[in-house]
C-alpha positions as CSV (number, residue, x, y, z in Angstrom):
1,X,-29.2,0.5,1.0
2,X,-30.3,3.2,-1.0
3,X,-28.9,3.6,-4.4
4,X,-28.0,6.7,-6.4
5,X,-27.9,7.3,-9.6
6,X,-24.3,7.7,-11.1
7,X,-22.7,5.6,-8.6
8,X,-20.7,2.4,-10.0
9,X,-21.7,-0.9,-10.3
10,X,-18.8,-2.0,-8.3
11,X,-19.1,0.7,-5.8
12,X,-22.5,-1.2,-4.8
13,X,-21.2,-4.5,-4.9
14,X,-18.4,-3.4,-2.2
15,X,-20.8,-1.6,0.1
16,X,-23.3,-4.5,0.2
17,X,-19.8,-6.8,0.8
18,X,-19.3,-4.9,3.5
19,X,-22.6,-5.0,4.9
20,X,-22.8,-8.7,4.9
21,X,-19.2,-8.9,6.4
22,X,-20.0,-6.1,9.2
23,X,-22.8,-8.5,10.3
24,X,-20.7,-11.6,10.0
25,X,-18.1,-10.2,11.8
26,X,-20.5,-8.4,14.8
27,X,-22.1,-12.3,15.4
28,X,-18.5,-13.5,16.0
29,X,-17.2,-10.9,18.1
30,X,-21.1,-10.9,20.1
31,X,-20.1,-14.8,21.0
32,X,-16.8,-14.2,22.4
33,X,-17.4,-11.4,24.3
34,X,-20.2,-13.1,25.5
35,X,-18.9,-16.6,26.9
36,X,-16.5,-14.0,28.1
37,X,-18.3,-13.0,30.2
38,X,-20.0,-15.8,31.0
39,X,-16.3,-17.5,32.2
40,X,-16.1,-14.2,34.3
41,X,-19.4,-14.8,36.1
42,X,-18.4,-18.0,36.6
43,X,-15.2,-17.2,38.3
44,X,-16.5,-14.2,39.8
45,X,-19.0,-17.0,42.1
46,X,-15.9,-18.9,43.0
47,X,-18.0,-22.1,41.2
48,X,-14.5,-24.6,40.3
49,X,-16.9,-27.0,38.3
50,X,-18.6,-24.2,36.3
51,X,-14.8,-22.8,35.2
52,X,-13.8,-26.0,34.3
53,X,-16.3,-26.9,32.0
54,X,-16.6,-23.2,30.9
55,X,-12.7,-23.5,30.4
56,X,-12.0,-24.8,26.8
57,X,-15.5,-24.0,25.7
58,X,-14.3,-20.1,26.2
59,X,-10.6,-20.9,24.6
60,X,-12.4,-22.7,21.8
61,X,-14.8,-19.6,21.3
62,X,-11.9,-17.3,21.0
63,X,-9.8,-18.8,19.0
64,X,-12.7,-19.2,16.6
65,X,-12.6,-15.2,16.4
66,X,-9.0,-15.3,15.7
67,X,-9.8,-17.3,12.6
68,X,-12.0,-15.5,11.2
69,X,-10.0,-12.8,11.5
70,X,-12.1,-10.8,14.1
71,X,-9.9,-10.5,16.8
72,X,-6.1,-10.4,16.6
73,X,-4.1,-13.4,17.2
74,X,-2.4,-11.8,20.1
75,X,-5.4,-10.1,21.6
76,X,-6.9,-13.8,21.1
77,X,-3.7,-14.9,22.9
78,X,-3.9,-12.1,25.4
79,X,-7.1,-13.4,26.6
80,X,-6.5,-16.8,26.3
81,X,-3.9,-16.6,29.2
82,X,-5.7,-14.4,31.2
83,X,-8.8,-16.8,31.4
84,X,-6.2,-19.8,32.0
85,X,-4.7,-17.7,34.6
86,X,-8.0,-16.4,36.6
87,X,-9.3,-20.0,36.0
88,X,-6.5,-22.0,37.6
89,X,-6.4,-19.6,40.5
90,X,-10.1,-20.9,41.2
91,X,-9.8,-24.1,41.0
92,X,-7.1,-23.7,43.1
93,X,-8.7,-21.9,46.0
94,X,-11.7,-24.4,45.3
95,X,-9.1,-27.5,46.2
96,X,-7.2,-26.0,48.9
């Protein structure tokens, strides 16, 4: 971060907030979309015993986005039920 001359003290202490928060934020949403897509591999292969251990592991991971305030609680939500959805329809073919 390159400082200029003139530019507040607090000016700088925001930007570097931000910074840190950008990369805090980026590692959070990086693990959810990637067990994302991990569940939708998963499913994709047809593999019931891989979705249901993947299951709450993904539900867990998103909601941990939700609390920290990464993704919205409804996206969270939206997602949430789609997995459940896509997941039980698997397990379903799997058994039947």
């Amino acid at each position: 971060m390159a400082t200029i001359k003139g530019t507040k003290k607090q000016a700088r202490k925001r930007h570097r907030q931000s910074l840190e928060r950008r990369m805090r934020n980026r590692s959070v949403r990086t693990r959810v979309r990637r067990q994302m897509r991990l569940m939708r591999a998963a499913m994709a292969e047809g593999d019931a015993a891989k979705v249901k251990e993947l299951l709450p592991e993904t539900i867990s991971v998103i909601d941990v986005g939700w609390r920290k305030g990464v993704i919205h609680r409804n996206t969270a939500a939206r997602y949430k039920s789609r997995m459940a959805r896509q997941a039980q329809a698997v397990i379903a073919g799997e058994e039947a």
